[in-house]
N, C-alpha and C positions, 0 to 999 in steps of 0.2 A: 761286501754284498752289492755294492750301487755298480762297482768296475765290473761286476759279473755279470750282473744282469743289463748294461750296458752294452761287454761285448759280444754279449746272446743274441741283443737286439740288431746291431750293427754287423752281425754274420748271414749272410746269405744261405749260407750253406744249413744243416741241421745238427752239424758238430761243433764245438766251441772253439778256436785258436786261442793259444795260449797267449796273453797280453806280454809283451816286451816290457823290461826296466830300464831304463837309462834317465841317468843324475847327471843336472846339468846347475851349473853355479853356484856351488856349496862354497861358500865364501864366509871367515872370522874376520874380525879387526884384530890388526895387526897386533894392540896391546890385549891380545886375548887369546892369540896365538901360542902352543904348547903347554896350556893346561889340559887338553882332552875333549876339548868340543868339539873340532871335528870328528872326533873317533864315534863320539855319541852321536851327530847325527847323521854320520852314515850309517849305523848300527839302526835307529829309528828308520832312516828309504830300506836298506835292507829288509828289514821286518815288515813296512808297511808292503814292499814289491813280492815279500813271502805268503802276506794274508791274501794279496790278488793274485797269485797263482802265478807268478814270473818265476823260469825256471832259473835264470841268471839278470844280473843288472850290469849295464852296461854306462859308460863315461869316457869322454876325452879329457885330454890332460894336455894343460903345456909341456912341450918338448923341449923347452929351454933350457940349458943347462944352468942358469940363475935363477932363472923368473920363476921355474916350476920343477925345481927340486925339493922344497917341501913337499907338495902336495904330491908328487908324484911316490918320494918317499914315503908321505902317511896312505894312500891306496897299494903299493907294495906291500906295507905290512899288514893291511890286513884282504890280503890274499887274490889281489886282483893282477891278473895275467895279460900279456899282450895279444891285442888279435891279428893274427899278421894277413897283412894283404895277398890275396888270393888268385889276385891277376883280375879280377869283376871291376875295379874303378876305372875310373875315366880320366885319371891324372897319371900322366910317366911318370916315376918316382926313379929312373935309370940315373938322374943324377946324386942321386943318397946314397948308392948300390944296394945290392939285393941285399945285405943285411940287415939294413936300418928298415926296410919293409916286412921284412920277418920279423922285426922287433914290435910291429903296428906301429911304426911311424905314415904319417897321413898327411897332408895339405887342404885345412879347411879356410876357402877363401882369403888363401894365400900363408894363413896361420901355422906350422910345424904342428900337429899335437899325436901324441898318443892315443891311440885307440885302446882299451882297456875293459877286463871281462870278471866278471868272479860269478862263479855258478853257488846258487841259493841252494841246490837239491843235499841233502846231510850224505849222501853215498859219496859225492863227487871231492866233497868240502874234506873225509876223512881219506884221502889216497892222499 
């Protein structure tokens, strides 16, 4: 209710825009790692991005082939897609070749990460 009528207030216009989701540093300790906490709280920002009316949630992700191959496996499985670069940034990425940009590979302040997508809507979630 507070995200709603927040974005009501903050809209110029007299139609509401839909608020964005995006989860930024979901982080376990390490010895707590692989029993299911992450799953649960991404499942919780999920839910909480569904009651404010976000049509999808959005996250980066390390690109590392070490450092962020968990995590990047635990948002793979539960159904988050890459969003690939569009040609709209402001970084060449001509040295990665075009595929690693179709993959949503990104350079944030110098960092590799994945850009990453999963739509909230039930129509989209069942194709």
């Amino acid at each position: 209710f507070a995200k709603d009528l927040i974005s009501r207030l903050n809209n110029k216009d007299t139609e509401c825009k839909v608020p964005k989701g995006y989860v930024s540093n979901v982080l376990t300790w390490k010895s707590r790692r692989g029993l299911g906490y992450s799953r649960v709280l991404m499942a919780a920002l999920e839910g909480i991005a569904r009651r404010w009316g976000c049509d999808d949630i959005r996250l980066h992700v390390d690109a590392d082939e070490v450092s962020g191959k968990i995590a990047r496996g635990l948002y793979w499985s539960l159904g988050y897609e890459a969003v690939p670069d569009r040609g709209n940034s402001q970084v060449g990425y001509e040295w990665m070749g075009p595929s690693m940009a179709n993959r949503g590979l990104y350079l944030v302040e110098g960092v590799p990460l994945l850009y990453l997508r999963k739509s909230l809507n039930e129509e989209d979630s069942m194709l």
